[in-house]
Every structure is written in C-alpha cells, then in structure tokens.
ZANU-724512 format. One record per residue (C-alpha): x, y, z; residue in one letter. Coordinates in pm, whole numbers, always signed. Layout:
% ZANU-724512
X:Y:Z:residuo
X:Y:Z:A
...
% end
This chain:
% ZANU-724512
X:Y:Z:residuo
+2361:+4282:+1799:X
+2319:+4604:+1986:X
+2520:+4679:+2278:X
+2200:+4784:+2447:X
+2057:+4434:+2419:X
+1943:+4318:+2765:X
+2096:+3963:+2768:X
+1814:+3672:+2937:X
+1516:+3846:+2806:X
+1286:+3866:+2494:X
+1138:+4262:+2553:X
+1417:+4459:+2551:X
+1212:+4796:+2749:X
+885:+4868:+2899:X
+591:+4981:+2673:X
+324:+5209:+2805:X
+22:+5065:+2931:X
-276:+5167:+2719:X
-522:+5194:+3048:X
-215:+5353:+3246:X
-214:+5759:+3248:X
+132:+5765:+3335:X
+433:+5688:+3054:X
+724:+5439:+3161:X
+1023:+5361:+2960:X
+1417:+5242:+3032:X
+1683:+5439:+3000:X
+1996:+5320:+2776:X
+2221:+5362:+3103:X
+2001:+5080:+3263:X
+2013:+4857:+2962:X
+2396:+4933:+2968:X
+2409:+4825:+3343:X
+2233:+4528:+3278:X
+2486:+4421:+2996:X
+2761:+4504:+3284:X
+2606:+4313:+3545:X
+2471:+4042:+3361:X
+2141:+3857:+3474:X
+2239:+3921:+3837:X
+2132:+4233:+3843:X
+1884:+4310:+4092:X
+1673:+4550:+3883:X
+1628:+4203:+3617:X
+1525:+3964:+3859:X
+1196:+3839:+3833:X
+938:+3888:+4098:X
+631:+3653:+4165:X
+306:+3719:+4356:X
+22:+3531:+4455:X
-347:+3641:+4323:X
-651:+3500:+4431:X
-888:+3437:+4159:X
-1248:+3375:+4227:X
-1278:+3136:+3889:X
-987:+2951:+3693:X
-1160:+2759:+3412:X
-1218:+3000:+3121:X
-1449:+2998:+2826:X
-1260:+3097:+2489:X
-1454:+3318:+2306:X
-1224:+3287:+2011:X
-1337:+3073:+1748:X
-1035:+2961:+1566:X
-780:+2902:+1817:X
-882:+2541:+1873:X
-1010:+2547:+2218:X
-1315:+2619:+2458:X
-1189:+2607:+2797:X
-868:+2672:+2886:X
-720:+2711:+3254:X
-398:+2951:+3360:X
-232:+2881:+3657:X
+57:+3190:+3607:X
-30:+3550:+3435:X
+318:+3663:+3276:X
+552:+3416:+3153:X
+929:+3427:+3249:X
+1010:+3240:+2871:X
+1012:+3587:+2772:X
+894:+3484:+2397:X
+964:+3795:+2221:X
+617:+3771:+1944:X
+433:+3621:+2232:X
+69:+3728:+2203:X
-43:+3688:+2597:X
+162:+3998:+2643:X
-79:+4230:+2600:X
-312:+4086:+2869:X
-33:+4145:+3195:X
-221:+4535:+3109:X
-536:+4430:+3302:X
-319:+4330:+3613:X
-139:+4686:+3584:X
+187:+4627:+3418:X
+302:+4651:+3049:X
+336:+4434:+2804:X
+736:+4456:+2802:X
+980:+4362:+3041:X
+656:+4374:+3292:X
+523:+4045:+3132:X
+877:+3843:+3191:X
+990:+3974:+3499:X
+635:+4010:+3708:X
+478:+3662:+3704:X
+133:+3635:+3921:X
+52:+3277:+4038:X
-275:+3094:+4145:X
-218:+2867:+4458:X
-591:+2812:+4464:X
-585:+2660:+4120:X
-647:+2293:+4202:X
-928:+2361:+4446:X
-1130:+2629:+4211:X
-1035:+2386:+3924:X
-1217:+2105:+4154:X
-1509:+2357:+4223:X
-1568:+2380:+3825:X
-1562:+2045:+3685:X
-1785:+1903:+3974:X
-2045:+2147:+3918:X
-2382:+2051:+3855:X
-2376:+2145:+3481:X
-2064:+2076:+3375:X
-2051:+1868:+3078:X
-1693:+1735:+3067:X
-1560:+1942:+2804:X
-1178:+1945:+2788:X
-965:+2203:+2963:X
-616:+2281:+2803:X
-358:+2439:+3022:X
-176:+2743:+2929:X
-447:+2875:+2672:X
-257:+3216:+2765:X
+76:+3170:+2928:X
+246:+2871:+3001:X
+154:+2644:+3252:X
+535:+2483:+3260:X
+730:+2816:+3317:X
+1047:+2822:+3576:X
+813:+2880:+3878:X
+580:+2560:+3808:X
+931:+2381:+3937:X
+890:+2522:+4277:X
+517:+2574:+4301:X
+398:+2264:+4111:X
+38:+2412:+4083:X
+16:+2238:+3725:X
+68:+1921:+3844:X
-147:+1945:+4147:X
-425:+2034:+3886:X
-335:+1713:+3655:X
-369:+1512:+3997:X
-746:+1669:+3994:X
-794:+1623:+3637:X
-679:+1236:+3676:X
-906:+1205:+3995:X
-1221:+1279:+3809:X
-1059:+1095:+3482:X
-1141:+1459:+3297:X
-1048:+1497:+2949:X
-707:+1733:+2950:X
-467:+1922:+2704:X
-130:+2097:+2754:X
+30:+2335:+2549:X
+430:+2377:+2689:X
+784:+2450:+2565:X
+889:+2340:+2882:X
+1063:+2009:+2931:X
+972:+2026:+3307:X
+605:+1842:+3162:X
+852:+1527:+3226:X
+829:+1563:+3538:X
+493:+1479:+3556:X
+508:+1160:+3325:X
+375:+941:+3557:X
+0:+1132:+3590:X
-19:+1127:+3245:X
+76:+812:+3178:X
-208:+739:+3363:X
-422:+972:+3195:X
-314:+822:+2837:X
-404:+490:+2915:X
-784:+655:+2972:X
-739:+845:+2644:X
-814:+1187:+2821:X
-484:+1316:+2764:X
-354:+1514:+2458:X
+12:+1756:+2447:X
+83:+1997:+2204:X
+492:+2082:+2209:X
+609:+2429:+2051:X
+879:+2407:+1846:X
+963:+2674:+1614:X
+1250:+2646:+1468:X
+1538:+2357:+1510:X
+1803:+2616:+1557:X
+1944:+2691:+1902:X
+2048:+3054:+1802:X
+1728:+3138:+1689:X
+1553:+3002:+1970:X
+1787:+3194:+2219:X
+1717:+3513:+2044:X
+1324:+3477:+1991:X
+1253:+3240:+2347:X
+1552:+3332:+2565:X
+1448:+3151:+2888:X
+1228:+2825:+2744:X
+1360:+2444:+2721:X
+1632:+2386:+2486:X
+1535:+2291:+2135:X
+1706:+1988:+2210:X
+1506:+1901:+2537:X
+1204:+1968:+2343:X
+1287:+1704:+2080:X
+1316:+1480:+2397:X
+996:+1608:+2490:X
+832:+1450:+2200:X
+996:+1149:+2196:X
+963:+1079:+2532:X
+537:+1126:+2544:X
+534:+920:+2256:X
+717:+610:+2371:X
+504:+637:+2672:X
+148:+658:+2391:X
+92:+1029:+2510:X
-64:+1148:+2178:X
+210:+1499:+2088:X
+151:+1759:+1872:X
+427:+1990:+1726:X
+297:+2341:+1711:X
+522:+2546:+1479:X
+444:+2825:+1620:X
+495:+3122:+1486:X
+639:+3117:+1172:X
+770:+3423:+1086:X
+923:+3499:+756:X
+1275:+3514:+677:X
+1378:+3376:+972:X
+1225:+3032:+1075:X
+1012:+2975:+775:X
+1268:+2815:+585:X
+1244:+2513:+876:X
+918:+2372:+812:X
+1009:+2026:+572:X
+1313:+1983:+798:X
+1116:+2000:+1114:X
+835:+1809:+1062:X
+1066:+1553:+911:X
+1256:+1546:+1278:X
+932:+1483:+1507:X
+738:+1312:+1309:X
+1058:+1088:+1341:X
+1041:+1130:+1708:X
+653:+988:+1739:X
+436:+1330:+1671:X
+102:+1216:+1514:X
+45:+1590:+1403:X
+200:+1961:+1339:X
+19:+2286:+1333:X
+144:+2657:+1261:X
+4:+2998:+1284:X
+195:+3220:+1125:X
+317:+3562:+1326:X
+108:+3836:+1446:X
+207:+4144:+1622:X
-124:+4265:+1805:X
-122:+4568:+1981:X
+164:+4640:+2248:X
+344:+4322:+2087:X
+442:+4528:+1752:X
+663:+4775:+1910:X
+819:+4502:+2149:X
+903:+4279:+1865:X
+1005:+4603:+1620:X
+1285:+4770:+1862:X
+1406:+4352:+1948:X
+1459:+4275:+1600:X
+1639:+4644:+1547:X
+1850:+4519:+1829:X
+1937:+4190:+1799:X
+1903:+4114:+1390:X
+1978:+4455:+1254:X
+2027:+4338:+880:X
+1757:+4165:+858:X
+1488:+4368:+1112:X
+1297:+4613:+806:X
+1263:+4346:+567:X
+1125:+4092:+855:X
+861:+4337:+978:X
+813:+4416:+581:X
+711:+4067:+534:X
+495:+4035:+863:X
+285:+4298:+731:X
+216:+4154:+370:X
+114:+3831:+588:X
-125:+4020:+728:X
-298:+4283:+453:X
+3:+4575:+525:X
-44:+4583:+911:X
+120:+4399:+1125:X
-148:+4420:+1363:X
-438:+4169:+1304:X
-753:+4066:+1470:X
-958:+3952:+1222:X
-1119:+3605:+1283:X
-1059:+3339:+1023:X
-725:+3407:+832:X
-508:+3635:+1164:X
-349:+3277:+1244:X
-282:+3157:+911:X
-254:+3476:+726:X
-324:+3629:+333:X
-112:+3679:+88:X
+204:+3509:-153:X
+413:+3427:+163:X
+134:+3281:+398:X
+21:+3091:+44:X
+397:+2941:+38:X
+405:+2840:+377:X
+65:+2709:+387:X
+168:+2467:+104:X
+497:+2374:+213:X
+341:+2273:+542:X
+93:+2052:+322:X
+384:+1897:+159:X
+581:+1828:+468:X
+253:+1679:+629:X
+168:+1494:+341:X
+490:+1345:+302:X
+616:+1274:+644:X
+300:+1224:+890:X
+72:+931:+841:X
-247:+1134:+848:X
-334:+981:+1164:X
-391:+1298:+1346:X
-484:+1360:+1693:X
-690:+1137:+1888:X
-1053:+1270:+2004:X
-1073:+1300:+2414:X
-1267:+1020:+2543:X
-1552:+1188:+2850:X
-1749:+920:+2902:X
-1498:+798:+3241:X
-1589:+1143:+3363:X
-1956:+1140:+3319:X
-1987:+786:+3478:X
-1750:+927:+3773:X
-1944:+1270:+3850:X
-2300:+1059:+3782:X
-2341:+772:+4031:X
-2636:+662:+3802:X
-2422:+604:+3458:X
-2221:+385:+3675:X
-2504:+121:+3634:X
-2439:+100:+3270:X
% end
C-alpha cells in the first residue's frame, strides 16, 4: 500500500469538476499529514449542510436499474465506496467527485414533509419509492438526523409501498416500522454485500457496516418476514468475483429470498478515482484489474449504454453471469421477491375505496 494512502476514505484526492473552470487537486504533503495525523485531522473531517429542496420523490429515467421512483434524503455519502457511481452527481451541487463526495454530505430536513406533499397528491398512483436510489439513505449522519426513519413513519402512515437499498446496519434501528410495514406487505430491503472479506471491504467501502453486521442485517429482517435481497454489488474482476458461490451460499443461509449483481463500471469522474486507489492501495494487482474492467465493458471502462452497462459483454461478464446462475440455482429456492401490495394505500388516500 502506498504511503500516500489517506487512511478512512475510499477517494484518495480531489478530481476536477467538469462544470468548474478552476482545477483542484491535493498535494502529497497533505496526504502525508493525513497519514501522520490520522482521521483526526481537521482538514478530513466531514462537513454536513442542510439544502432545501423544493421536490424529494424522483422519477428514474433509467430503464434497467430496477426502479421508478426513488427518494434521497443525503447528497454525498460518508461510506466513501471507492467504484461508487453517485459520485459523479455531488458536481451539480459544486464539489467533485473525490474526496468532495465523502467528506461534504448535504442533508434534507424537509424530507418527510415534501415526501408527505408527493404521495398525497391528487394523481399519485401509489407506485413504490425506494430510498437511496443515489446515495445511501443509512449513512453515519441518518444516526443523528434520523430523516430516513421519519420518512418510513410517513410511508407507514399512508401504508405506501417502500424499498431500501443500505449497507448500513443502522436500518435495525428502525425494525419496529418495518415490522409493521411487512406485515402489510409494502415493505421490501435490498442489503449490499460484495464480498465476505473484511479486508476487501475496508479497502473498497472504508466507512460502511461491517461485513459481519451486514450478515446480521439479513438475518435479522428475515426472522422478522422482512423480504431481503443481497445485492452483490459490484463485482469487479480479480478481486471479489471469485466470492459469488460462497456468498450466496452464506445469505441464502441467513433467510435472503434473492441476490442480484451488476458488475463494475467506472463512469466518468469515477475512472480516475478508482484508477489512482487501486495504484495505491493494490499495486500488484491495479493494471490487470482495470485491464479486466475494460474487457467487461467493450475496452472502456467507461459505460453508459442501456441494456448490458450493469451486467456487462464479454468472456468474464459471461463467467460471472453463469456462476451467479449456478449459485442461484443451487442455493435459493426460486422464490424471489415478493410484489408490493398498493391497494392499503389507495383505500387510505380514497375515502370512497374504503366502501369496498
């Protein structure tokens, strides 16, 4: 590992802002002080600041990431995911996609009420909202701010079809709404998992939920008939794609009905993040990583194309595409996940429907 590796963080330097006209980068002689001082160093601290957003509820205009709303209550995410794909959007607010995106988190206090605003609207339809479409909704500040739960006490209210999407074992926290919310089958969780090694996940998700709190995570929600999925997500070759029998084995052990993967993509500002982290923290193995990436992904590491940027082209997406097929196959029951059940909401927003 480089001795310019910034310990407690994914990005290891700022990247320029492609709508900024002015060029920002660290110096080593920070980096170095940071090593010195360790994570107490003012200049690493994270920062938070409240924005006030006029909506909260956003269409996805994506069509094959699985979702049509989804709902944000932080922009930035302290996890500091290294391949994270979100980074790129902290650029609209003004910062970069680097160090910016971990250690400049924006919060939305008016989330519950806006959220409130939007689902009790004369044409909406009850279509289900997943938190953290973009950044996650569980990060270290949700502990203090608890805007995610506050919005899961709205979603409960008006019995509104929900999903999550976390590495964060603080979503225990909040078993007993969604216990509730299970028992009215509007409630499904998808848990990230990508690998079942601790080293890894330091390196690649320095400041998310142990991979053993995770694992709890699962287990946990499924005793309690929460419907979990594992996402796998990403796998990126050569260095977690060798996990995927052994780790859908584990949760599907734990009580996950289902797993998903997408496989790793570097778009935009992400590239050059995750290019000088791996030359800094796996050396030996950075070139023929990246190397790998970009057969994934037709020689480019970069890729936007709808249909195959999640699951990839090519011999090594092929492999992993089949080995997840086998694991599936051989360890889940085919079950899947359950469809969200509307029909409380519609009856709740319509006095009428009530009759029936």
């Amino acid at each position: 590992m480089s001795a310019n590796y910034l310990k407690g963080r994914g990005a290891q330097k700022n990247v320029h802002n492609r709508f900024s006209k002015n060029q920002s980068e660290v110096l080593d002689d920070y980096l170095n002080f940071c090593e010195v001082e360790g994570e107490d160093a003012n200049k690493n601290k994270t920062k938070h600041l409240e924005v006030f957003s006029k909506t909260f509820v956003n269409k996805v205009t994506s069509p094959d990431v699985g979702m049509v709303y989804s709902a944000n209550p932080y922009q930035g995410c302290e996890h500091g995911c290294v391949y994270c794909y979100a980074r790129n959007s902290h650029e609209y607010w003004g910062y970069d996609a680097g160090l910016d995106f971990e250690r400049n988190i924006l919060f939305k206090k008016n989330a519950p009420k806006l959220l409130e605003e939007k689902i009790t609207s004369k044409n909406w339809d009850g279509s289900s909202i997943v938190f953290s479409g973009n950044t996650d909704c569980y990060q270290p500040l949700e502990r203090k701010l608890e805007i995610t739960r506050k919005c899961l006490e709205v979603m409960l209210k008006w019995k509104h079809p929900t999903g999550i999407i976390t590495k964060n074992s603080l979503i225990l926290r909040d078993l007993d709404i969604l216990k509730e919310m299970a028992k009215l089958k509007i409630i499904t969780v998808n848990i990230s998992i990508s690998s079942l090694s601790e080293d890894t996940r330091r390196l690649l998700e320095p400041r998310t939920a142990s991979i053993k709190q995770r694992l709890k995570v699962v287990e946990e929600l499924s005793k309690n008939n929460i419907p979990v999925r594992v996402m796998m997500a990403p796998i990126i070759p050569s260095l977690n794609s060798h996990e995927i029998l052994p780790l859908v084995k584990k949760v599907s052990e734990l009580g996950a009905k289902d797993v998903n993967y997408t496989m790793v993509r570097l778009n935009g500002q992400v590239a050059e993040i995750f290019k000088d982290w791996a030359h800094k923290t796996i050396p030996d193995r950075a070139e023929r990583i990246l190397n790998q990436i970009a057969e994934c992904h037709g020689g480019n590491l970069n890729d936007s194309n709808w249909g195959w940027r999640i699951k990839g082209e090519g011999i090594i997406a092929e492999q992993v595409k089949d080995t997840m097929a086998l694991a599936k196959n051989k360890y889940l029951s085919g079950e899947g996940m359950p469809v969200l059940d509307r029909s409380h909401f519609l009856k709740l927003k319509d006095p009428q429907l009530r009759l029936f």
